[in-house]
Structures are given as structure tokens and as C-alpha cells.
VMD Tcl script that builds the backbone (N, CA, C; Angstrom):
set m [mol new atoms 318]
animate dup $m
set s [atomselect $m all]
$s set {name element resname resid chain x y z} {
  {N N UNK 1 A 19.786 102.564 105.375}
  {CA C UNK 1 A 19.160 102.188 104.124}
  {C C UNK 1 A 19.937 101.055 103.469}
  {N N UNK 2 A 19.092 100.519 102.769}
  {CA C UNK 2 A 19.861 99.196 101.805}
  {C C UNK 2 A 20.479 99.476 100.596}
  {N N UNK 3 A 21.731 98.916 100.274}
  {CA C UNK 3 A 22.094 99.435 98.865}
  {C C UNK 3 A 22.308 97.779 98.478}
  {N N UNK 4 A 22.136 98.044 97.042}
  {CA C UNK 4 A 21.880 96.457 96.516}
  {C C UNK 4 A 23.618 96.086 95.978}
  {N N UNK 5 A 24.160 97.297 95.734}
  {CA C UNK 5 A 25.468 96.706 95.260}
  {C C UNK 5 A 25.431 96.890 93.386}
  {N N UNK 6 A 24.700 97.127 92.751}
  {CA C UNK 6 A 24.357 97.118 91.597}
  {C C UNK 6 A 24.374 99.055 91.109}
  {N N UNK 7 A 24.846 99.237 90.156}
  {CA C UNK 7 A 24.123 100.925 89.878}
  {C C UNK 7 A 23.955 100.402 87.807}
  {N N UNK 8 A 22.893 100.211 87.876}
  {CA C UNK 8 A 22.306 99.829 86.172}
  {C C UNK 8 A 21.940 100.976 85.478}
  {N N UNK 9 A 22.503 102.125 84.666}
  {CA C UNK 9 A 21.983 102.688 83.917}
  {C C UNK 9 A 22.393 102.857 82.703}
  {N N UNK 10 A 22.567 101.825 81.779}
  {CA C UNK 10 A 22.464 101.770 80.914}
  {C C UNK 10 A 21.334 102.275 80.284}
  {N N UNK 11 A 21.618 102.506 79.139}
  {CA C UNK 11 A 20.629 103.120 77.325}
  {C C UNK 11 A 19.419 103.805 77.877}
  {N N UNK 12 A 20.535 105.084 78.322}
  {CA C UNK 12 A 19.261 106.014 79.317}
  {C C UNK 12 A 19.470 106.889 78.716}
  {N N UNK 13 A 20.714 107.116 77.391}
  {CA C UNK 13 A 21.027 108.563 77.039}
  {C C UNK 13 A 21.418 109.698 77.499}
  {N N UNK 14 A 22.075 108.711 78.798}
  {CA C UNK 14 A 22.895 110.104 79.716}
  {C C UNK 14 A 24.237 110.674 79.018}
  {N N UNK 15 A 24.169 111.817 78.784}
  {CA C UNK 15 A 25.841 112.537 78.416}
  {C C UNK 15 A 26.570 112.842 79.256}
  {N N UNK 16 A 27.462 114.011 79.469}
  {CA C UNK 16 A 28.685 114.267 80.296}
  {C C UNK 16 A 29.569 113.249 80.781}
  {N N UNK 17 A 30.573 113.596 81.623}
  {CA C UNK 17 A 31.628 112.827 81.805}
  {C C UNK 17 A 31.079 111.597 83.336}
  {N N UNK 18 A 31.641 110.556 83.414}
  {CA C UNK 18 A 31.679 110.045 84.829}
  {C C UNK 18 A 32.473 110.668 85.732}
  {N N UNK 19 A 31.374 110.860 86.938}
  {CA C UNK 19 A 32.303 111.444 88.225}
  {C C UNK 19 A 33.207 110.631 88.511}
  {N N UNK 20 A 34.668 111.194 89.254}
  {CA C UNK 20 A 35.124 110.601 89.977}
  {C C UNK 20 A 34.720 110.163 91.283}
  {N N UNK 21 A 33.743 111.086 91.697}
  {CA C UNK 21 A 32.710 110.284 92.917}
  {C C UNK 21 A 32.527 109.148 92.769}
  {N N UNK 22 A 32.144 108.214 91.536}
  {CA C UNK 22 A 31.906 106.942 91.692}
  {C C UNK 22 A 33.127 106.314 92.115}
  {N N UNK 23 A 34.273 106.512 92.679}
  {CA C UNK 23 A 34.891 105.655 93.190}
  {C C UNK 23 A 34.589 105.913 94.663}
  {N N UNK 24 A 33.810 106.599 95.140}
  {CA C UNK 24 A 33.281 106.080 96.347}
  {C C UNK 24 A 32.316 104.995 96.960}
  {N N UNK 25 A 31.762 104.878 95.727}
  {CA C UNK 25 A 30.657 103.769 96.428}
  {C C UNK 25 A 31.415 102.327 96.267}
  {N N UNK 26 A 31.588 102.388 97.203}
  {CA C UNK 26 A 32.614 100.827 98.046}
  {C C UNK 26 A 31.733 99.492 98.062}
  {N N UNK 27 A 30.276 100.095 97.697}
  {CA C UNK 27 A 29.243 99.392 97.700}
  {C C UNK 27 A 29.597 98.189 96.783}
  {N N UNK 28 A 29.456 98.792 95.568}
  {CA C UNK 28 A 29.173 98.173 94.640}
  {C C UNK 28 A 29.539 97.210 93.979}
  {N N UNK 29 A 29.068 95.986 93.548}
  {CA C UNK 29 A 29.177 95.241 92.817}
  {C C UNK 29 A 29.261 95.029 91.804}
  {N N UNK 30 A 28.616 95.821 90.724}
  {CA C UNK 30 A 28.679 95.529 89.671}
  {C C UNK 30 A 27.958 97.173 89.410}
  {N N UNK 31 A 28.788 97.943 88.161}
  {CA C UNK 31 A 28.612 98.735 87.370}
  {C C UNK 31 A 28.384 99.051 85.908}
  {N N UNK 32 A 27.154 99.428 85.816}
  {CA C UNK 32 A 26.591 99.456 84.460}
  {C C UNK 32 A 26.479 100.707 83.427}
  {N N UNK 33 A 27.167 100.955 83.121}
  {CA C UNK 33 A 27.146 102.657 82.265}
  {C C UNK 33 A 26.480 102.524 80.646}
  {N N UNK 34 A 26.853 101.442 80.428}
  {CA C UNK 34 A 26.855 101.308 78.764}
  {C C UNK 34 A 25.940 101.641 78.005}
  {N N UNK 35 A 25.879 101.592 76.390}
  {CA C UNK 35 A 24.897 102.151 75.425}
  {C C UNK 35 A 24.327 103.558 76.357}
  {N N UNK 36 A 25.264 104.350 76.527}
  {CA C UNK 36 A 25.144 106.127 77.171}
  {C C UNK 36 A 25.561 106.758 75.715}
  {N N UNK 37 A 25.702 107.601 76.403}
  {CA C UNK 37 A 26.193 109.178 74.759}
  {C C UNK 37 A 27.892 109.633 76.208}
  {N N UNK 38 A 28.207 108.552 77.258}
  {CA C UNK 38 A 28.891 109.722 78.368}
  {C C UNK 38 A 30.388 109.769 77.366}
  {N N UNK 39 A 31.145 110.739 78.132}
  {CA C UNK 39 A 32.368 111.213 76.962}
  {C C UNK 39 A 33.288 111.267 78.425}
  {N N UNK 40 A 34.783 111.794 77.695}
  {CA C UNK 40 A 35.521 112.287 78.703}
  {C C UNK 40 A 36.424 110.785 79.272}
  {N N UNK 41 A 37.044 111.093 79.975}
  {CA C UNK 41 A 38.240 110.031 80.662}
  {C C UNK 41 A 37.529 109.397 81.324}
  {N N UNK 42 A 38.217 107.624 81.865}
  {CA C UNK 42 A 37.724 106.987 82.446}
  {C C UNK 42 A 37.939 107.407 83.640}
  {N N UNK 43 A 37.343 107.770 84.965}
  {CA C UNK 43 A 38.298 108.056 86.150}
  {C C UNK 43 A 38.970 106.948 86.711}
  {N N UNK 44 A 39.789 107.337 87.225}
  {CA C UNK 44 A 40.984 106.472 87.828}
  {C C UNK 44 A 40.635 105.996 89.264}
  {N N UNK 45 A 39.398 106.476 89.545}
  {CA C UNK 45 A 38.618 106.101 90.947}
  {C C UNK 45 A 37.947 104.964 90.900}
  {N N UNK 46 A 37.263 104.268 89.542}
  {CA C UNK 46 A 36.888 103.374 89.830}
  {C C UNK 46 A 38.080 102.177 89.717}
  {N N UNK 47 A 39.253 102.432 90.083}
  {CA C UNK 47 A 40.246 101.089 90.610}
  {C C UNK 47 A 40.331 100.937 91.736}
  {N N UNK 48 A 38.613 102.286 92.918}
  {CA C UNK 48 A 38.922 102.025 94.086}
  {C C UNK 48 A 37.787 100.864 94.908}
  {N N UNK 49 A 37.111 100.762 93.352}
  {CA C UNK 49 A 36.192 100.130 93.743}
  {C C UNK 49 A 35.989 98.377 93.922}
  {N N UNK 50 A 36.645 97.780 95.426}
  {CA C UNK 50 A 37.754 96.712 95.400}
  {C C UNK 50 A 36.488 95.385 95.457}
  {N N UNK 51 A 35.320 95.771 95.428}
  {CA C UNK 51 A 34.376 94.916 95.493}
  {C C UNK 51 A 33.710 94.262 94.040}
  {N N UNK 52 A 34.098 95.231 93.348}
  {CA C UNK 52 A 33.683 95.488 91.690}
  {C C UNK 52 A 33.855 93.805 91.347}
  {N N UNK 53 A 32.702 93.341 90.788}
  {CA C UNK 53 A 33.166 91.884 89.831}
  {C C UNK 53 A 32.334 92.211 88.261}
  {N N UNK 54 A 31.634 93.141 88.007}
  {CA C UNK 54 A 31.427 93.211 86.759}
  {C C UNK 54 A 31.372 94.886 86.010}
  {N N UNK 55 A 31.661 95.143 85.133}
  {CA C UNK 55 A 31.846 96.768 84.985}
  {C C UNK 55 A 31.689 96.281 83.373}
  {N N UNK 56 A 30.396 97.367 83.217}
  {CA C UNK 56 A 30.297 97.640 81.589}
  {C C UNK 56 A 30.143 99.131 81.153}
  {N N UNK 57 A 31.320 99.342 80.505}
  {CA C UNK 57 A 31.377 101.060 80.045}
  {C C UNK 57 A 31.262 100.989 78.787}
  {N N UNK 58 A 30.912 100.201 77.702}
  {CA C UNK 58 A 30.580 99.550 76.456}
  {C C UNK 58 A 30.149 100.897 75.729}
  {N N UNK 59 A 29.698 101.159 74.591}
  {CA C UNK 59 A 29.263 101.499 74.076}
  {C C UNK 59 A 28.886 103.203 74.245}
  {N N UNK 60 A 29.910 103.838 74.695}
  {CA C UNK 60 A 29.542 105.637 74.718}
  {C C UNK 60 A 30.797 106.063 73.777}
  {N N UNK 61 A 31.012 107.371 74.701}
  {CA C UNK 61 A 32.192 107.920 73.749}
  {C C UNK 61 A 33.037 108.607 74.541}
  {N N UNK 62 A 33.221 107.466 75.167}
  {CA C UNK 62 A 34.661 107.717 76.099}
  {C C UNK 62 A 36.267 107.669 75.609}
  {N N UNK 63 A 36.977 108.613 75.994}
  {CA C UNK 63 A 38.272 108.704 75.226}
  {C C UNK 63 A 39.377 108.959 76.376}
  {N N UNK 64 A 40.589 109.222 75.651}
  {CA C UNK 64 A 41.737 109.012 76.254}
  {C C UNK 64 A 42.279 107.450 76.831}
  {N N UNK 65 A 43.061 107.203 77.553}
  {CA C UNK 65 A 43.752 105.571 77.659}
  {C C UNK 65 A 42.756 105.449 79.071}
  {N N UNK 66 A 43.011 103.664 78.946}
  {CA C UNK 66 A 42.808 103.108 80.016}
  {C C UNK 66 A 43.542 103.413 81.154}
  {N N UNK 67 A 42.639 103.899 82.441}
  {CA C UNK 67 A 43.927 103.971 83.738}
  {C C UNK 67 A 44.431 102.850 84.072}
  {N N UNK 68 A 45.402 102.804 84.378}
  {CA C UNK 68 A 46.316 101.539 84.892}
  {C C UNK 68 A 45.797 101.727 86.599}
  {N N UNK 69 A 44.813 102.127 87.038}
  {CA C UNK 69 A 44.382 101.823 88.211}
  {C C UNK 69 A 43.341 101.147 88.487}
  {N N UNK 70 A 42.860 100.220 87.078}
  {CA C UNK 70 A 41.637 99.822 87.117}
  {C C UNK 70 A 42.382 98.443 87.182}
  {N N UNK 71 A 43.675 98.376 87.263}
  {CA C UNK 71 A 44.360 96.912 87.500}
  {C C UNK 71 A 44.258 96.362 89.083}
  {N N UNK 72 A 43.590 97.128 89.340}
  {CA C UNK 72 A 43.620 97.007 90.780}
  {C C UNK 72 A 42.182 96.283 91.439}
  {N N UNK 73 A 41.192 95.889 90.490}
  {CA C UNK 73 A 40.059 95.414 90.339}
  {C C UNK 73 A 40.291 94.085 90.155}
  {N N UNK 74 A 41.364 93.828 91.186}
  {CA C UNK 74 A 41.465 91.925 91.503}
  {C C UNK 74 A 40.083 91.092 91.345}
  {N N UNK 75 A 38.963 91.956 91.855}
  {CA C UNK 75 A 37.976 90.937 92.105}
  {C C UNK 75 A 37.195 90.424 91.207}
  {N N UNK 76 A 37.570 91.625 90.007}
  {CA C UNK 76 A 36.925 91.221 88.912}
  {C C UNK 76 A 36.743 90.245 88.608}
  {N N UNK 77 A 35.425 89.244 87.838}
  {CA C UNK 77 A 35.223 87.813 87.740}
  {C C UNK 77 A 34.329 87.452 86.645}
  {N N UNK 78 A 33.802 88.319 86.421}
  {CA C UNK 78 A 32.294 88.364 85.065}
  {C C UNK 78 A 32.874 88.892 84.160}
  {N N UNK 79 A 32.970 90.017 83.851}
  {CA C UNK 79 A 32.822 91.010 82.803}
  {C C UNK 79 A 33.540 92.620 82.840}
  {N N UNK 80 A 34.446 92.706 82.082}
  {CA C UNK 80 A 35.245 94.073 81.698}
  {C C UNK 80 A 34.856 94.384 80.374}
  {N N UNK 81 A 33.928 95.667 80.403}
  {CA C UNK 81 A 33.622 95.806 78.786}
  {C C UNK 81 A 33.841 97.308 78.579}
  {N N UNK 82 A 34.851 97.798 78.099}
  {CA C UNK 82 A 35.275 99.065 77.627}
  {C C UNK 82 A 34.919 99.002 76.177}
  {N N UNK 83 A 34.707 98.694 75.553}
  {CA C UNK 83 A 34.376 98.420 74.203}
  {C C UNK 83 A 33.259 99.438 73.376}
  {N N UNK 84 A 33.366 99.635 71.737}
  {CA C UNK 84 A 32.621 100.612 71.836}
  {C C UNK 84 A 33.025 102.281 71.781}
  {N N UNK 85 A 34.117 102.357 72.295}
  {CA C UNK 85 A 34.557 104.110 72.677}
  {C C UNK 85 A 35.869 104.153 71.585}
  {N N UNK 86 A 36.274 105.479 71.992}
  {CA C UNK 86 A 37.089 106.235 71.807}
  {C C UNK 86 A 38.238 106.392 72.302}
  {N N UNK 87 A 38.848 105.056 72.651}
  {CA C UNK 87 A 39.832 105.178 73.615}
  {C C UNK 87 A 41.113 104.950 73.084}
  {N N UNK 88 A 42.513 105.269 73.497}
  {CA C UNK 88 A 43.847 105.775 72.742}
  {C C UNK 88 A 44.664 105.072 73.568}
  {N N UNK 89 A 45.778 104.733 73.156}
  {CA C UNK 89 A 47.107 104.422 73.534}
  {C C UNK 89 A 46.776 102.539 73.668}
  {N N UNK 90 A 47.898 102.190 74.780}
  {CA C UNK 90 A 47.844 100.813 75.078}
  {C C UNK 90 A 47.506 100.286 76.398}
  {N N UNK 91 A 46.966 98.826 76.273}
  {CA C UNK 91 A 46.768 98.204 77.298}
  {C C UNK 91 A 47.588 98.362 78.352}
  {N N UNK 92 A 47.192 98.789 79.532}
  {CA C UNK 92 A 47.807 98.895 80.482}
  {C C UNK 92 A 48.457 97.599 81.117}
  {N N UNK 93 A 49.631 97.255 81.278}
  {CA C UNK 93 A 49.981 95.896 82.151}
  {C C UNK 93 A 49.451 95.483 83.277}
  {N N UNK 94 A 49.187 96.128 83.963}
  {CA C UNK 94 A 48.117 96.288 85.196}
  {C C UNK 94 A 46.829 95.363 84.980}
  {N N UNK 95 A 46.268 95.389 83.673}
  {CA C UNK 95 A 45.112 94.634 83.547}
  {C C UNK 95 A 45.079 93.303 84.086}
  {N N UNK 96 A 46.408 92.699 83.886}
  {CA C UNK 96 A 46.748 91.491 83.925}
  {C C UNK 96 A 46.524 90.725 85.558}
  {N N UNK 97 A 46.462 91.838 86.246}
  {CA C UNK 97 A 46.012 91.247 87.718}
  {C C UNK 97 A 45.293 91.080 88.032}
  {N N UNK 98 A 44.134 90.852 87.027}
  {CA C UNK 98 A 42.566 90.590 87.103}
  {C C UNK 98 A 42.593 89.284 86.642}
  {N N UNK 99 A 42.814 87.995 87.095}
  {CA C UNK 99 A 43.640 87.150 86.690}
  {C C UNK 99 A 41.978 86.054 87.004}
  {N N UNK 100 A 40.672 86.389 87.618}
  {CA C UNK 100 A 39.691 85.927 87.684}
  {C C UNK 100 A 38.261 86.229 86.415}
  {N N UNK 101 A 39.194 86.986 85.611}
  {CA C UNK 101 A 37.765 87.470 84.713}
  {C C UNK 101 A 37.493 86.614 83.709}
  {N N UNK 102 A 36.334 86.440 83.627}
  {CA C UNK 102 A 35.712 85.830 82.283}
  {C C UNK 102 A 35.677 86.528 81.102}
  {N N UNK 103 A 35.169 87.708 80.576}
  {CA C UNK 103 A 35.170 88.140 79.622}
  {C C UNK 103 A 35.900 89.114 79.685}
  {N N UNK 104 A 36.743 89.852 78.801}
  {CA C UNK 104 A 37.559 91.378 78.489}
  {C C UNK 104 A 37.166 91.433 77.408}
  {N N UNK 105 A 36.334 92.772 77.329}
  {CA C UNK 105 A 36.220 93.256 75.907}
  {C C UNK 105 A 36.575 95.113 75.764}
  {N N UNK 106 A 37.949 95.228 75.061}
  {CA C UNK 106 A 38.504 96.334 74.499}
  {C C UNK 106 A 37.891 96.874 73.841}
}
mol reanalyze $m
mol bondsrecalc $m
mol representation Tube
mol addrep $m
């Protein structure tokens, strides 16, 4: 089967937490969560996702810190949007190896 590389579900009004399953799909290109109700920690799985160039977790009510394993999303190139949530502590140094992104929004 074909996978497009994309998972878009944004302002669908999904709750609960993100699986850490999503750091399996190796697929993907670009991840879309935002304007959700989802809660709970970011998982630390999606820093496995080494294909990733755009990720929007914008707008839910996600809490606790950024993993410092999402520094690992070299490929990043579009868009980092955590923005929006509930999230605590400090920027991870790690971010900084995303040294191709266009936008960061905290």
C-alpha cells in the first residue's frame, strides 16, 4: 500500500494523549496534530521520526517539557510549532541541531 508521508488531523477535536506509536511511522513527512483538545507529554518517539520536515502540535493542551529527543529532527526544514499548550520548564539545547528550520514557534 501507499503511504503519502503526511498524517493531517488537525481541528478534529480529538482528546487523549499522543501515542508513542507515532514514533514508528518512519514514513512520515510531515505531522499535523494541532487545534486538538490532545493533553499529556510530548512523546519522546517522535525524535525517531528522522524523515520529519514539518511538525505542528500547536494549539491543544499538552504539558510537561519539551523532550530533548526531538533535537534529533535534523531534517527539520518548514515548521516546529509547539505553541499554544501547556508546556513547563526550558528549551532544550538539543533544539539547536535543527539548524535547517524556518519557523520555531514555542
Amino acid at each position: 500500500s501507499y503511504l503519502s508521508g503526511v498524517l493531517y488531523l488537525s481541528d478534529n477535536q480529538l482528546t487523549g494523549s499522543i501515542p508513542s506509536e507515532v514514533g514508528l511511522l518512519s514514513y512520515l513527512w510531515e505531522l499535523r496534530l494541532s487545534d486538538n483538545q490532545l493533553n499529556g507529554f510530548i512523546p519522546s518517539e517522535i525524535g525517531q521520526l528522522s524523515n520529519l520536515r514539518n511538525l505542528h502540535l500547536f494549539s491543544n493542551q499538552l504539558n510537561g517539557t519539551i523532550p530533548t529527543e526531538l533535537g534529533s529532527l535534523e531534517n527539520l526544514e518548514a515548521t516546529f510549532n509547539l505553541s499554544c499548550n501547556a508546556l513547563t520548564g526550558t528549551v532544550p539545547m538539543e533544539l539547536g541541531n535543527m539548524t535547517n528550520i524556518e519557523k520555531l514557534h514555542l
